[in-house]
N, C-alpha and C positions, 0 to 999 in steps of 0.2 A: 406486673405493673404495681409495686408496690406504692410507690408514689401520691396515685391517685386514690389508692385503698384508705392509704395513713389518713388524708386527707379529708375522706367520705367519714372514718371513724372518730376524726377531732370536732367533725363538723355535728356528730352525730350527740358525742359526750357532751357539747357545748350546750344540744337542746335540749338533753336531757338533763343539764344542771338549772339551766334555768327555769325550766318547767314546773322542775321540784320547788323550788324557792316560791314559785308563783303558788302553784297549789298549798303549801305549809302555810303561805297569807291567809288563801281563801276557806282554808277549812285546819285551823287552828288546833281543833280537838284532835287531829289525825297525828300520830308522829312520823315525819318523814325525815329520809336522810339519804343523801345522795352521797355517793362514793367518789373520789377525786384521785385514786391513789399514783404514783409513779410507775416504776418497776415493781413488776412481780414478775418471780422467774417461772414462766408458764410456754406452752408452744408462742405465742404471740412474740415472746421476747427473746425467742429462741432459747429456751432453758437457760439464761443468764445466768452465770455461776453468782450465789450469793454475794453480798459486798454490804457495807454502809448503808444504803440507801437501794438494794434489791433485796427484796423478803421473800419468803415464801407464802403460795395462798393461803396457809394455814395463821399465818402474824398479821396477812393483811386483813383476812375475818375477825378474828381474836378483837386488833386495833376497831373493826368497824363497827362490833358489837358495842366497844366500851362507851361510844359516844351515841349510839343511839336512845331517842329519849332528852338527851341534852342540846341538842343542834339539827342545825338542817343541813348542813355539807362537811363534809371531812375527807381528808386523806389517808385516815386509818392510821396505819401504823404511826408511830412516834417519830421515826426517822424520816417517814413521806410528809409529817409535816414540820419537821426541822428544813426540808428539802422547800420543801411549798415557802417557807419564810425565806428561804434563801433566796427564791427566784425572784421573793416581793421587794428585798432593797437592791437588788444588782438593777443597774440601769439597762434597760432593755436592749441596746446595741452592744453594749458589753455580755448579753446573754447571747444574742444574737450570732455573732463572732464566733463564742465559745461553742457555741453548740454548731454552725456549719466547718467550722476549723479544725475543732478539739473530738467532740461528743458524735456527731452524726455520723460521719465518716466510716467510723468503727461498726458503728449501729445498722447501717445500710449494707456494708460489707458479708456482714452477718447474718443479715435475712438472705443474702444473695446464695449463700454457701448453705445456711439451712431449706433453703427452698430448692 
């Protein structure tokens, strides 16, 4: 049931960014920083062959180290947040689209053949 997993794990990242935010308010002297990142090619994303915007966990650390200290959320690598900008002026049914027509498709086929 991949499905319902993906779903349990967005719902999960989602509390755990906001939580961060919440507590970096409430206790200012702490540095915190919450991880955002895209692809990383890991068992999770089925060993994704590298690309533009897939890293490896060693670039997406490297990326998450550099901003820690400076901010409270990041997507670490440089390209996960040229990717984060991308998603923020596409209008969201134009992402929508892309991703059940174009992006998913492939990404679901993948888990099925790695699992």
């Amino acid at each position: 049931m991949p499905l319902p997993l993906h779903n349990v794990y967005s719902a999960s990242k989602a509390y755990v960014n906001q939580l961060t935010k919440i507590l970096a308010l409430e206790y200012p002297a702490i540095d915190w920083l919450v991880l955002r990142p895209s692809e990383v090619s890991t068992p999770m994303t089925c060993h994704k062959p590298l690309d533009i915007f897939t890293i490896t966990p060693r670039q997406c650390a490297a990326g998450t180290l550099n901003d820690l200290g400076h901010r409270v959320e990041t997507n670490g690598h440089i390209s996960h947040k040229i990717q984060s900008f991308i998603y923020t002026i596409v209008p969201r049914w134009l992402f929508n689209l892309l991703w059940t027509k174009v992006f998913a498709p492939e990404f679901m086929q993948l888990r099925k053949e790695y699992n």
